[in-house]
N, C-alpha and C positions, 0 to 999 in steps of 0.2 A: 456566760454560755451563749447569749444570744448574738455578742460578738462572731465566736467563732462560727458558729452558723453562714453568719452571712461572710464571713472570707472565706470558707468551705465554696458557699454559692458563685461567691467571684471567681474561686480560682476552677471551678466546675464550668462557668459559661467561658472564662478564659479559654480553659483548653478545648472546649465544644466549637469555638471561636479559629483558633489554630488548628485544630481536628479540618473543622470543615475548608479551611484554606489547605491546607495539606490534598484533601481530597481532591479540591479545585485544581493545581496543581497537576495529581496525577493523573486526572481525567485528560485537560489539555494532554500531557507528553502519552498517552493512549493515545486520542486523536489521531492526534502528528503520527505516531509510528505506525497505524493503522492506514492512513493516508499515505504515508510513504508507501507500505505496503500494495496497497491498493493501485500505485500507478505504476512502481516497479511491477508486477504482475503483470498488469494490462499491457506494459510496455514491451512484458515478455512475450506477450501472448500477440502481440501485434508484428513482432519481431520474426517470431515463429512463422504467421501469417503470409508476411513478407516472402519470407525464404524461401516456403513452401511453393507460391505463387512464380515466385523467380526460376526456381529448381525447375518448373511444370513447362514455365515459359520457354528454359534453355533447350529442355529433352526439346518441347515440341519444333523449335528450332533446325538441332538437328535432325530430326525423323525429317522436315520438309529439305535439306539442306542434301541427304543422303540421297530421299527420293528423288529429288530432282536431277543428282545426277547418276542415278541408273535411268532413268527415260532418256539422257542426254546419250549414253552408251550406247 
């Protein structure tokens, strides 16, 4: 009886053992996908930025481009 105890105990911290590698495991690939996440986003969000910036840039372009030539007229 006191055998089986302790291979109960063994095969008990065994799998607490492989449990907590498991865990480790899925924490890293969270990480990682959370990170990915994280710069996909900002890259979107910087992208957006950009556009926005460019779009504001092109109008103001032509509004100076149009005015200038009706003074010219």
């Amino acid at each position: 009886m006191h055998q089986r105890g302790g291979i109960e105990l063994a095969v008990f911290v065994a799998f607490g053992e492989v449990l907590s590698f498991g865990f480790g495991v899925a924490e890293l690939i969270l990480v990682h996908l959370l990170a990915v996440l994280l710069i996909r986003g900002l890259s979107f969000v910087l992208t957006a930025i950009y556009d926005a910036n460019k779009q504001t840039h092109h109008q103001n372009t032509e509004n100076k481009d149009s005015s200038l030539s009706s003074i010219r007229n």
